[in-house]
C-alpha positions in Angstrom: 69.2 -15.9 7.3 70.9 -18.3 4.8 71.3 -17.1 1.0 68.0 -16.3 -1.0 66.9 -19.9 -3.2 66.3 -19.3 -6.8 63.7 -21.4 -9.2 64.3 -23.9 -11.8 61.9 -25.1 -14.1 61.5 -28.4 -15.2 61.8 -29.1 -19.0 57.4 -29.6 -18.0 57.2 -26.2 -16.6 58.9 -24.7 -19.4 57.0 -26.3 -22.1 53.8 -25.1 -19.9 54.9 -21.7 -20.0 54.9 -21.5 -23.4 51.8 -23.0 -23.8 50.0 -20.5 -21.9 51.5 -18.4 -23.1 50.8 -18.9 -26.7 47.0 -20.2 -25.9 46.6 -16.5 -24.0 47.8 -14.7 -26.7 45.9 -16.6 -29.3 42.9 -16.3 -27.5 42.7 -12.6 -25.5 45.3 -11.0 -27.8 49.3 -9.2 -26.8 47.9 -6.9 -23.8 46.3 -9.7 -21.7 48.6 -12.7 -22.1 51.5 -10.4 -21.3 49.4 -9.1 -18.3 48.0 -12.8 -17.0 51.8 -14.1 -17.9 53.7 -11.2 -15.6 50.8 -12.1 -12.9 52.1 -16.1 -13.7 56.0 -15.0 -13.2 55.1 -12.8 -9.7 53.5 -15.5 -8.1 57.0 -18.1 -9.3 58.5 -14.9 -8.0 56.6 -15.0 -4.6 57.7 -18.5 -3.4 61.1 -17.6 -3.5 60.4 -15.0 -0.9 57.7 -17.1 1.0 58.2 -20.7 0.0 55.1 -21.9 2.5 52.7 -19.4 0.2 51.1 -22.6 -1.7 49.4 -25.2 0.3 50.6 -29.1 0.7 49.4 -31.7 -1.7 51.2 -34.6 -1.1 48.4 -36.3 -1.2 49.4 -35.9 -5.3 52.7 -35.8 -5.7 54.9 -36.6 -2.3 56.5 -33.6 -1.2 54.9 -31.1 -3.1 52.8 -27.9 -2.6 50.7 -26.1 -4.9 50.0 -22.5 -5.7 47.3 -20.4 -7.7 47.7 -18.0 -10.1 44.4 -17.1 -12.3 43.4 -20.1 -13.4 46.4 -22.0 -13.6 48.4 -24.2 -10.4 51.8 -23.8 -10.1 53.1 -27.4 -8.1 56.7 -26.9 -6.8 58.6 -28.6 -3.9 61.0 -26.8 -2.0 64.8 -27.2 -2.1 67.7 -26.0 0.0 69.0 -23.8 -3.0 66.0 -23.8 -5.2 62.6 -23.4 -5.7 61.7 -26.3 -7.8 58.5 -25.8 -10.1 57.2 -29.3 -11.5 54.8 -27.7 -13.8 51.7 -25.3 -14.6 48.4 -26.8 -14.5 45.4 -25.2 -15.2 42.4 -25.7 -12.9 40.3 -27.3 -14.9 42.8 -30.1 -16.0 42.5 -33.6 -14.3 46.0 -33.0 -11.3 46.7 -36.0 -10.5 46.9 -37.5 -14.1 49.3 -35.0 -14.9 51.1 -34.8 -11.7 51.9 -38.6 -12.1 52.9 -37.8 -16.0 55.3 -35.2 -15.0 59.1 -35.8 -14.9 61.1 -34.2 -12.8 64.1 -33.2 -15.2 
């Protein structure tokens, strides 16, 4: 079994993070961001361990999977060393606009 990967974020995925993060507070209040946001950071959490947990959607973004958590998408491709998160989408948003918007940085 080779060395365990670790994530990196994208400058996307960050700025999403602290979107949702802000929205969630703004809008439910301290208890149930910081409750949906540690839900966000076990499921990031969770592909390192099981990188095949999301399904494949290629058919958006070539190489890429995608996993839920709540009502948000986490897209992310796997990497030899890393587990590489694109960004945060939530459901409701239009995918593949914003998968073809987002930069890998």
């Amino acid at each position: 079994m080779g060395k365990p990967r670790k994530l990196r974020l994208s400058r996307t995925a960050q700025d999403d993070i602290e979107k949702i993060d802000f929205y969630s507070f703004e809008k439910w209040g301290e208890r149930t961001a910081a409750t949906y946001m540690a839900g966000l950071g076990a499921r990031m959490n969770a592909l390192i361990e099981t990188p095949m947990l999301g399904v494949d959607c290629s058919d958006l973004r070539p190489g890429y999977r995608a996993s839920m958590s709540g009502r948000h998408i986490i897209y992310y491709r796997i990497e030899e060393e890393f587990i590489y998160i694109l960004t945060i989408l939530h459901h409701s948003q239009d995918q593949a606009q914003f998968l073809s918007e987002a930069d890998e940085d």
